[in-house]
N, C-alpha and C positions, 0 to 999 in steps of 0.2 A: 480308308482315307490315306491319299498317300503322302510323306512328309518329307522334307526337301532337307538336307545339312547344307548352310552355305555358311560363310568366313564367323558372321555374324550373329549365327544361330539359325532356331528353327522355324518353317513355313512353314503350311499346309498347301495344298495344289492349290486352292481356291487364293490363297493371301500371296502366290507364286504370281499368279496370270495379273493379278491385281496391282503387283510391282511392276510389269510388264517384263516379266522371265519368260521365256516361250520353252517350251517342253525340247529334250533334245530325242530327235527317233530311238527309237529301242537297237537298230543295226549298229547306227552313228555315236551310240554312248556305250557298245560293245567294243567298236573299234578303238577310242577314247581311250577306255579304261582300261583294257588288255594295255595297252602302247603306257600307263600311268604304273600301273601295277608290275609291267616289266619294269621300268624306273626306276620304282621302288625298291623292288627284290632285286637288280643288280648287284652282279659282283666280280671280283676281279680276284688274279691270282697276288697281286700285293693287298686295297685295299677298297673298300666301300666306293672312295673319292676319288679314284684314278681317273683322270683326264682321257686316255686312250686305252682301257679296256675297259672297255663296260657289255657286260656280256648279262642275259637274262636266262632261265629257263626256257623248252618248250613249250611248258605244260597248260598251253593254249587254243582254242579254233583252229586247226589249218588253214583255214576259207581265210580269218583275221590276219594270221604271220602273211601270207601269200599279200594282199590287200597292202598291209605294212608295209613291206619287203616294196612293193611295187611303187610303191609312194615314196620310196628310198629313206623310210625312217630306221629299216632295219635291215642287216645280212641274214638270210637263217644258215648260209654255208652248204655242206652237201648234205642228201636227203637222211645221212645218218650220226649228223650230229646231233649231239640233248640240247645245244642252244645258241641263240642268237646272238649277233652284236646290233648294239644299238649306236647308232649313228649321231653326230652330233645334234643335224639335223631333227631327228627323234628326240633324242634328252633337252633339245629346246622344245620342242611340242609338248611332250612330258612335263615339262616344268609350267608352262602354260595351260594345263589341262590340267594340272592341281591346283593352279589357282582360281580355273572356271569353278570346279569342285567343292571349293575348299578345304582341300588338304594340305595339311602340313607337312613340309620338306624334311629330310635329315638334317642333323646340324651334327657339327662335325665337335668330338668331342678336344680337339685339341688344347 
């Protein structure tokens, strides 16, 4: 059975379709969550929060960076860098696709 995390707890597929959630494709929540999970693991050479570096690893699909990249959510740079920048663009999809989710954000320990 498969079970769903959203903001508010947990479904089941069956009490999912029943709210009217509609399932997202298996390519289309690869692409998603690579582009979240860079978000997440971001980092920069000052700090976590930096407005204009936000840079992720590779260590994802090439098919997905390619896809990203072409949607202009990301830079990957030349074929022999270890990683990408993420784009504003991007880190607003990002922030919006943890909320489809429901993942919780960083908060900034200030």
């Amino acid at each position: 059975m498969a079970v769903y995390i959203l903001a508010k707890g947990y479904f089941s597929a069956k009490e999912k379709e029943g709210m009217g959630m509609e399932k997202t494709p298996a390519k289309d929540a690869v692409k998603e969550l690579t582009l979240a999970l860079m978000y997440l693991t971001r980092f920069s050479e000052k700090d976590r929060f930096s407005v204009l570096d936000n840079n992720a690893w590779k260590g994802y699909p090439f098919k997905v960076l390619d896809e990203l990249e072409e949607e202009g959510m990301i830079n990957q740079g030349s074929h022999r860098s270890k990683y990408v920048h993420i784009y504003v663009e991007g880190m607003e999809q990002a922030k919006a696709l943890l909320e489809k989710y429901g993942i919780e954000d960083w908060k900034r320990d200030d």
